[in-house]
C-alpha positions as CSV (number, residue, x, y, z in Angstrom):
1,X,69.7,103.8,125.7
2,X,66.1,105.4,126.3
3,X,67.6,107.9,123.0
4,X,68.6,105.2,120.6
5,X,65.5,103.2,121.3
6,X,63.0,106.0,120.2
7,X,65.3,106.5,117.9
8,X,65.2,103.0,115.9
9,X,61.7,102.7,116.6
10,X,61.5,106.1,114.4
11,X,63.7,104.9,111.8
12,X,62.1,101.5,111.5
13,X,58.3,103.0,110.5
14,X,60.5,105.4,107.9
15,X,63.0,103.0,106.5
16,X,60.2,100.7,105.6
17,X,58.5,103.0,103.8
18,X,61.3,103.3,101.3
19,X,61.2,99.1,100.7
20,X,57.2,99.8,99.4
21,X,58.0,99.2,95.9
22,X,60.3,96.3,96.2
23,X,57.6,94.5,98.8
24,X,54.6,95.2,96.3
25,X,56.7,93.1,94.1
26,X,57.6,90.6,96.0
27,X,54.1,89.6,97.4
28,X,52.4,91.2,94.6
29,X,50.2,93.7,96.5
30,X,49.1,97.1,95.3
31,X,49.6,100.1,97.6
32,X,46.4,100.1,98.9
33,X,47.3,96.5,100.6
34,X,50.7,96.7,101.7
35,X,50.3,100.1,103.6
36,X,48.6,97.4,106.2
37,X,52.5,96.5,106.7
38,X,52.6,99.5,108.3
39,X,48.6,99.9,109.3
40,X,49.3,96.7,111.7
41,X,51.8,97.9,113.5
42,X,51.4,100.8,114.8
43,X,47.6,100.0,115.7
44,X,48.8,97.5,117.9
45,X,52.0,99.7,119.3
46,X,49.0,102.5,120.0
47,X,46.5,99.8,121.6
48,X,49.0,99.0,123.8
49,X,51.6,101.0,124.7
50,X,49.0,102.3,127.5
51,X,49.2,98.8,129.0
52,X,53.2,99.2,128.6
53,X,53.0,102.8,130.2
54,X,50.9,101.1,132.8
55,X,53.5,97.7,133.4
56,X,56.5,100.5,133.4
57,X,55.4,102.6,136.4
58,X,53.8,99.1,138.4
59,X,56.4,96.4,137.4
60,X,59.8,98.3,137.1
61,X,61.0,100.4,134.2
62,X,64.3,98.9,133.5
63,X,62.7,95.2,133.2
64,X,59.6,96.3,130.7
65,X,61.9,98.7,129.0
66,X,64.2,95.4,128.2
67,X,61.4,93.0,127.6
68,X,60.0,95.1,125.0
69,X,63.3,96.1,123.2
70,X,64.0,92.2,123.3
71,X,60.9,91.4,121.9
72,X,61.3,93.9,119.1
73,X,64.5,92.3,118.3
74,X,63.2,89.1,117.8
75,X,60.2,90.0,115.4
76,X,62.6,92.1,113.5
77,X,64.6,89.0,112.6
78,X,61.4,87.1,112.2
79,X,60.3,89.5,109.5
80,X,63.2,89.3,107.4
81,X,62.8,85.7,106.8
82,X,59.3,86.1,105.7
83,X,57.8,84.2,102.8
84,X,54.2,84.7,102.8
85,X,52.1,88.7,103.5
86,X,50.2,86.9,106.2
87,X,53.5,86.2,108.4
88,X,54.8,89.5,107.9
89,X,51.8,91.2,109.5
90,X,52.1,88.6,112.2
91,X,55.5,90.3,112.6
92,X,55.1,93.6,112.4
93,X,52.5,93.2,115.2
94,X,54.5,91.7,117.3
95,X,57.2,93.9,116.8
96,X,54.3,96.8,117.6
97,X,53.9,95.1,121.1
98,X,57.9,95.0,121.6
99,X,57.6,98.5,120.9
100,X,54.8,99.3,122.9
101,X,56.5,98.2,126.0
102,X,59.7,99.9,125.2
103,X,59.1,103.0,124.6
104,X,56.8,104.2,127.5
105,X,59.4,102.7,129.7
106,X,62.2,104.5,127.9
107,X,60.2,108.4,128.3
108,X,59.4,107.1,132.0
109,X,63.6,106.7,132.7
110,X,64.0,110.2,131.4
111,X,61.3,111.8,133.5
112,X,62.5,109.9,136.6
113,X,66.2,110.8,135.8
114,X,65.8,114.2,135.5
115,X,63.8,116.1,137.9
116,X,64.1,119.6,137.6
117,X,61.6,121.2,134.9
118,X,64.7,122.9,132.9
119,X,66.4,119.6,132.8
120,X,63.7,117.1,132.1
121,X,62.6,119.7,129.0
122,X,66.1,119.5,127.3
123,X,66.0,115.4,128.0
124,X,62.5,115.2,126.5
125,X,63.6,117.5,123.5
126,X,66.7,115.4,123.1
127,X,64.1,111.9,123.5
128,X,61.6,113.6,120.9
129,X,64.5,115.4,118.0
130,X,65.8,111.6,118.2
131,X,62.5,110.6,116.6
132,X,62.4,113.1,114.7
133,X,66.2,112.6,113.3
134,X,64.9,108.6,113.0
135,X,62.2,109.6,111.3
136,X,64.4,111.4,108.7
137,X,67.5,109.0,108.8
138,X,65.1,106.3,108.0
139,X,64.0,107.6,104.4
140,X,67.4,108.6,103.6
141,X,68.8,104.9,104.3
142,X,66.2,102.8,103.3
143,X,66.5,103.0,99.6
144,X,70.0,102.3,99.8
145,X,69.2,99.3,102.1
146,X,66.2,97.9,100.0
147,X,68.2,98.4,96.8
148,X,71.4,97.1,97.7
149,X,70.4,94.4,100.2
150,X,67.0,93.7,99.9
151,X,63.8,94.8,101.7
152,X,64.4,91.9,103.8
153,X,67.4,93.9,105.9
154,X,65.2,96.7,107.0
155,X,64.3,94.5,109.5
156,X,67.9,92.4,110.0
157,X,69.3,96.0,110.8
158,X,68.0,96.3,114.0
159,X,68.9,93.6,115.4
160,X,72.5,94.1,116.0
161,X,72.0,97.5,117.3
162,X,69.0,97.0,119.8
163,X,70.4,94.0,121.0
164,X,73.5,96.3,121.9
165,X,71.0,98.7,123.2
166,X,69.5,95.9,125.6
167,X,72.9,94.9,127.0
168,X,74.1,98.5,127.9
169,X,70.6,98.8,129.5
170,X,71.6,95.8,131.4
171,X,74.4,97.2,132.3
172,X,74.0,101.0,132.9
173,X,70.4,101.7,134.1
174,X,69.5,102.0,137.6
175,X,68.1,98.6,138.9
176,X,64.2,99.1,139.9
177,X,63.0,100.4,142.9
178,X,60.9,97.4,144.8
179,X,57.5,97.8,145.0
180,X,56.0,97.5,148.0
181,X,52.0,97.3,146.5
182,X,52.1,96.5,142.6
183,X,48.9,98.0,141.1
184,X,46.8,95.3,139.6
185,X,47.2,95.5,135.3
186,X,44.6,96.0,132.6
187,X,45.3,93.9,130.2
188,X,41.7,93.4,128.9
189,X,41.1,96.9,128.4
190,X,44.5,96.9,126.2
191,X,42.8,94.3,124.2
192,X,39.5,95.9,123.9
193,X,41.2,99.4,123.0
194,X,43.6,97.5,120.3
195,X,40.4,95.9,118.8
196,X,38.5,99.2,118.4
197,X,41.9,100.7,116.6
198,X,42.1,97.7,114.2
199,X,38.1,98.4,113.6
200,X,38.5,102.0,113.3
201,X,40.9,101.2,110.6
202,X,39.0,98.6,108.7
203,X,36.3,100.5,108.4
204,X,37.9,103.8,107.0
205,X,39.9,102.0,104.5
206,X,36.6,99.4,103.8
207,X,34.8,102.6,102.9
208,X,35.5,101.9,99.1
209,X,33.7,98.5,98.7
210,X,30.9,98.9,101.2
211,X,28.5,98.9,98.5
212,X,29.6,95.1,97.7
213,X,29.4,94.1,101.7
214,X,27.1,96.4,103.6
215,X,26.0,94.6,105.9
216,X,29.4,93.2,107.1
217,X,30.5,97.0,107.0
218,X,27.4,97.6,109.6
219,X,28.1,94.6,111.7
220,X,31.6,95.7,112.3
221,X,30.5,98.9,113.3
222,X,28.1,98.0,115.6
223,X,30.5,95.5,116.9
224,X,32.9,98.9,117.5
225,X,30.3,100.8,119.4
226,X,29.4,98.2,121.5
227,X,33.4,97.7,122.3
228,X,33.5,101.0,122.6
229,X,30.9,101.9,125.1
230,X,32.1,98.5,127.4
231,X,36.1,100.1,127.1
232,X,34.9,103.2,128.5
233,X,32.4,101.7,131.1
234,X,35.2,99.5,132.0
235,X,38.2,102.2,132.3
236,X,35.4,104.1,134.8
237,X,34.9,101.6,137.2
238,X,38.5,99.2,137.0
239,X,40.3,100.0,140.3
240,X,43.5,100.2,137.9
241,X,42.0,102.1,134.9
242,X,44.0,101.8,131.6
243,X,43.6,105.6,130.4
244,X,43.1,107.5,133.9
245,X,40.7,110.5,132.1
246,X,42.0,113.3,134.7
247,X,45.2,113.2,133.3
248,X,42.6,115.2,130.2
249,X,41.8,117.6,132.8
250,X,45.4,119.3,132.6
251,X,45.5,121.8,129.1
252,X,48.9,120.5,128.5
253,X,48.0,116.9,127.7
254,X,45.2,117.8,125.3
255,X,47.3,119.8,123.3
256,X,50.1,117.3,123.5
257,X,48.0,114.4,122.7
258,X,45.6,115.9,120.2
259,X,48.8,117.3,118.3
260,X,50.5,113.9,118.6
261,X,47.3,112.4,116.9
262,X,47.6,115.2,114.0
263,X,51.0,114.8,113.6
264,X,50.9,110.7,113.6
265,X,48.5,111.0,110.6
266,X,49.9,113.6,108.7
267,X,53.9,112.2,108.7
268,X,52.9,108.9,108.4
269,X,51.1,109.6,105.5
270,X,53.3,111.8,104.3
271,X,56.5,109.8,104.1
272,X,54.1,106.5,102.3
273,X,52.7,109.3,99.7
274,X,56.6,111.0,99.7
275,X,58.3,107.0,98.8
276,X,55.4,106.6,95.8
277,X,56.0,110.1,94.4
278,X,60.3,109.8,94.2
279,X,59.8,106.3,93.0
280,X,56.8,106.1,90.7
281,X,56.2,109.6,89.9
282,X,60.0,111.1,89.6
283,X,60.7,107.8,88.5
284,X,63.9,107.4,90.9
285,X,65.5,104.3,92.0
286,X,65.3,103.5,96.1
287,X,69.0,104.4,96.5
288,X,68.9,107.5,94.2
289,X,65.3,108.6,96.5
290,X,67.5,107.4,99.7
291,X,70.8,109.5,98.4
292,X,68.7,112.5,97.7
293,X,66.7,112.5,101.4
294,X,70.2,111.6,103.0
295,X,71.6,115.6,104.0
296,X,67.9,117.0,105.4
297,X,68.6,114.0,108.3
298,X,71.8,115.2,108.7
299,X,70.7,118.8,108.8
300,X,67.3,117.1,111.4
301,X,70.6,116.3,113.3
302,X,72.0,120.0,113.7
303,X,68.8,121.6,114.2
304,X,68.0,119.0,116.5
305,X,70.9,119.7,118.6
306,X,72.0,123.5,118.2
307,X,68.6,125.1,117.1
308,X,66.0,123.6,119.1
309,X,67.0,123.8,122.7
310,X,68.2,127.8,122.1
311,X,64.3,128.0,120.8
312,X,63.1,126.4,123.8
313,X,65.1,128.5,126.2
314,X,63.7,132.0,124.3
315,X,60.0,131.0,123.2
316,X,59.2,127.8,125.5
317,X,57.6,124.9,124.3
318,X,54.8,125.8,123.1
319,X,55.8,129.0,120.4
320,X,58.3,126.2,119.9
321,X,55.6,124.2,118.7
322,X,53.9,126.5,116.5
323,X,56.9,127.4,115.0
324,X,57.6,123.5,113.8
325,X,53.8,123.6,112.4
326,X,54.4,125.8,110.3
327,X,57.4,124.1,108.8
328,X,55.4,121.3,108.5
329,X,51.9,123.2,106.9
330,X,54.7,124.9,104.5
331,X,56.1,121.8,103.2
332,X,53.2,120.3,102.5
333,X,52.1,123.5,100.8
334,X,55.1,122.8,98.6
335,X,54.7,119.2,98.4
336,X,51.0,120.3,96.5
337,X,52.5,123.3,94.0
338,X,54.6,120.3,92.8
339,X,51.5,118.9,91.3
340,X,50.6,122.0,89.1
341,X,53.9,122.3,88.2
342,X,54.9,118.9,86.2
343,X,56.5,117.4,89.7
344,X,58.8,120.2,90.4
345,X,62.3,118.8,92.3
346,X,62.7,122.1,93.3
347,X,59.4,122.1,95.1
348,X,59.9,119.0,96.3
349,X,63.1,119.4,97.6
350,X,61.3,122.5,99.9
351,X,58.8,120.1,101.3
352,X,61.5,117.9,102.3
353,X,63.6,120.4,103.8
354,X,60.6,122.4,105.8
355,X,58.9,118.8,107.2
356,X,61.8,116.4,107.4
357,X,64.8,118.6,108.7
358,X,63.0,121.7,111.1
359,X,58.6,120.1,110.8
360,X,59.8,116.8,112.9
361,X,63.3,117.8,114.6
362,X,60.9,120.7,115.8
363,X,57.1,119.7,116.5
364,X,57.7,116.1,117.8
365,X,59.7,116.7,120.7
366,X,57.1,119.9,121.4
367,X,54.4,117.3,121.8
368,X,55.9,114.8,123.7
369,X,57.1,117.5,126.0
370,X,53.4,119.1,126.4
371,X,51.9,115.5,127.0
372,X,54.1,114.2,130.5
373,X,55.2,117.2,131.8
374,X,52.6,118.2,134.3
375,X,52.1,114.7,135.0
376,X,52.3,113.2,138.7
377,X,55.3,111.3,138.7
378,X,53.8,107.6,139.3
379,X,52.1,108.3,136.0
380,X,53.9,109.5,134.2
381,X,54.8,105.9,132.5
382,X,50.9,105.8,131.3
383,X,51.1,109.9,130.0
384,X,54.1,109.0,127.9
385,X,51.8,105.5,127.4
386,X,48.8,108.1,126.1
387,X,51.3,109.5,123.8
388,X,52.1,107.3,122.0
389,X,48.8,106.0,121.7
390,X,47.7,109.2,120.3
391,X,50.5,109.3,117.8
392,X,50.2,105.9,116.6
393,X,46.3,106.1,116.5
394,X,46.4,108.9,114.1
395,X,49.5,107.8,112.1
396,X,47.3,103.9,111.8
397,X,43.8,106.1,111.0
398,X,46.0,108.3,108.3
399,X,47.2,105.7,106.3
400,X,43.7,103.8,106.2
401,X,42.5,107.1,104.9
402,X,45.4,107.1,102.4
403,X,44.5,103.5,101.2
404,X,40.7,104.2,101.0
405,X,41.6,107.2,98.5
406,X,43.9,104.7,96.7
407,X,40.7,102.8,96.2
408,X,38.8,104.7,95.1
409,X,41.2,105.9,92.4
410,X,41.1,102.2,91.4
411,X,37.1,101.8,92.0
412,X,36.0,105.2,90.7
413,X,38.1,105.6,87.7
414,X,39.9,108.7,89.8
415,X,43.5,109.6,88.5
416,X,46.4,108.8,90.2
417,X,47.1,112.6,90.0
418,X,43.8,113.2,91.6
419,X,44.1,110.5,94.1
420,X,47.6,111.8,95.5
421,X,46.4,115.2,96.0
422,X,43.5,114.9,97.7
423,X,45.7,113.0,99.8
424,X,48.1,116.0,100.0
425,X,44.9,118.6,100.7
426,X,43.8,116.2,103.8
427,X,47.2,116.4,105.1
428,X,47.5,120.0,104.6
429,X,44.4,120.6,106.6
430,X,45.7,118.4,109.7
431,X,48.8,120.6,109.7
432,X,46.0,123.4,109.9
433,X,44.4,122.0,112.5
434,X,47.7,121.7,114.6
435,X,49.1,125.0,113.9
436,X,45.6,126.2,115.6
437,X,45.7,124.0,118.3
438,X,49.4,125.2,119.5
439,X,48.3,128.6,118.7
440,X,45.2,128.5,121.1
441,X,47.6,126.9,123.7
442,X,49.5,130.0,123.4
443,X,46.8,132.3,124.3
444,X,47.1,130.5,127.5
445,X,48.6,132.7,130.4
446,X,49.5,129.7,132.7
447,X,53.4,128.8,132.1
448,X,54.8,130.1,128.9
449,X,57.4,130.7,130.6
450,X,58.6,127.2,130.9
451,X,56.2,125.8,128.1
């Protein structure tokens, strides 16, 4: 259940992606506005999931693991029904909190279930190759959805499968243990740290028109410091902090967490920039763009299940790790060459194969391993909370950057061409940044081993 929940969460960032074009048209928003459909959620599912992290190791991981999926479930069918841009964002970001709940609580069932280091590193690489095989799945079917359905059934999908996934949970996890002290819940640091995401990402992608309202620009980013500085006053002194900052004290978490953030902004990004390219650029219809992504999820699948837990056993997580960061700086490497050579399918094709099928069915489970494993076991429902935090902050940050440049193509009188690969040269360089980061973990002598 824990599985097909990180899995559908996966799939539904991806699949939506592929219904862009069809929801541009449909509310009449250019690219630079509807990437908030994306923006919204996963700023709130990475301002709270800390709290959810937080709720699944105080109030029971079975019960926050099902009031999250439930709440996802209904969101999702509130979004399809949308009529107006406004109540869609309402949706997504309620379908971020359902998410936010659900997931921690999910990685915090695996870690309790399995307790030796051997086996809770082949459950987390299962847990994290299922996101990654969502993440992949979900381009590959949502063109076919959008096309044939509608965008509106990229949201109606999950509802008959989560809701199965809530009643086997029902059934089939362990009941939670009783508490004999619950730890008290910080729910207004969750608010505070949500409001400084949604801030940090105004202001990146308000970059473009500051010259028209500078002074609003400045007030919100005064108003961000001052949040800022009272979040991290607050986490120091509130007997239950939100982010407990020892946790940063162990090597494996900053590498974990700092890699989640690159790795958030960079696929996020890619997979908006990847849907515009097949559709505007190539000039392909959503199913034809969905047909053509459909056998590198299939092939996420196999590596995800016969390659990476063979690489695991012979390098350990972290050479693991550096080995999925290069996939991923390769394919984007390709993804560029296809610009200065008349959109190459060939090329393309590469960049697909190296980030969808081994970057992601390779680095993301790497991460989410590094992040919880040397974690105490009472927290490691707020590690797995941090995670996803860090993900989700640097996939929301990404695509404000992606939207800003979009902007200024508009604003500026850039190209569309010049516009997309800048975009492309930015994500290059956070793959860069994470292939050093893993590689500097390696130089470590303390575990390679087992990570």
């Amino acid at each position: 259940m824990a599985c097909l929940a990180i899995f559908f969460e996966a799939l539904d960032v991806s699949v939506l992606n592929m219904a862009i074009p069809q929801m541009e048209s449909f509310f009449h928003f250019g690219a630079d506005g509807i990437q908030w459909v994306q923006t919204v959620y996963v700023l709130f599912y990475a301002g709270l999931v800390l709290l959810g992290g937080r709720l699944a190791d105080t109030q029971g991981r079975k019960k926050i693991f099902i009031t999250g999926a439930t709440a996802f479930v209904l969101a999702s069918l509130a979004a399809g029904f949308s009529l107006s841009f406004a109540w869609l964002l309402v949706c997504r970001a309620l379908q971020g909190i359902g998410v936010a709940l659900a997931i921690p609580a999910a990685l915090a069932i695996i870690t309790n279930t399995f307790t030796a280091a051997a086996d809770r590193n082949r459950a987390l690489g299962i847990f994290g190759a299922m996101a990654g095989i969502g993440f992949a799945t979900g381009l590959a079917i949502g063109g076919l959805i959008s096309n044939y359905l509608g965008w509106q059934w990229v949201f109606f999908i999950n509802v008959p499968v989560i809701s199965g996934a809530i009643l086997l949970a029902v059934w089939y996890i362990p009941a939670d243990e009783k508490h004999v002290v619950r730890a008290a819940n910080n729910v207004w640091s969750a608010i505070l740290i949500t409001l400084l995401m949604m801030l940090a990402a105004w202001l990146i992608h308000d970059l473009g028109n500051i010259s028209n309202h500078y002074m609003t620009w400045l007030l919100l980013l005064l108003l961000f410091i001052v949040a800022g500085a009272i979040f991290i006053r607050r986490e120091r002194v509130h007997a239950s902090p939100l982010v407990d900052f020892k946790l940063f004290h162990l090597q494996g978490v900053i590498t974990g967490n700092a890699g989640a953030v690159l790795l958030g902004s960079m696929f996020l990004s890619y997979i908006f920039m990847l849907t515009l390219y097949l559709q505007n650029d190539l000039h392909f219809t959503s199913s034809q763009a969905g047909l053509l992504l459909f056998p590198f999820s299939i092939l996420s699948g196999i590596i995800s299940k016969f390659i990476l837990p063979r690489m695991f056993e012979k390098w350990g997580v972290v050479r693991t790790g550096i080995a999925g960061n290069v996939c991923m700086l390769s394919g984007m490497l390709f993804f560029i060459a296809s610009y200065f050579t008349d959109h190459s399918l060939i090329l393309i094709l590469c960049a697909v194969a190296s980030i969808n099928a081994f970057g992601m069915a390779i680095t993301f489970p790497c991460v989410t391993i590094l992040a919880v494993q040397a974690v105490p076991e009472q927290q490691q429902g707020l590690a797995s909370g941090i995670n996803g935090t860090a993900g989700s902050l640097g996939g929301g940050l990404g695509l404000s950057l992606v939207g800003l440049l979009m902007q200024l193509a508009d604003t500026r009188g850039w190209s569309a061409y010049g516009a997309g690969l800048s975009v492309l040269v930015l994500l290059a360089l956070c793959a860069i940044g994470q292939l050093v980061l893993f590689y500097r973990r390696s130089k470590s002598r303390v575990g390679l081993a087992t990570v």
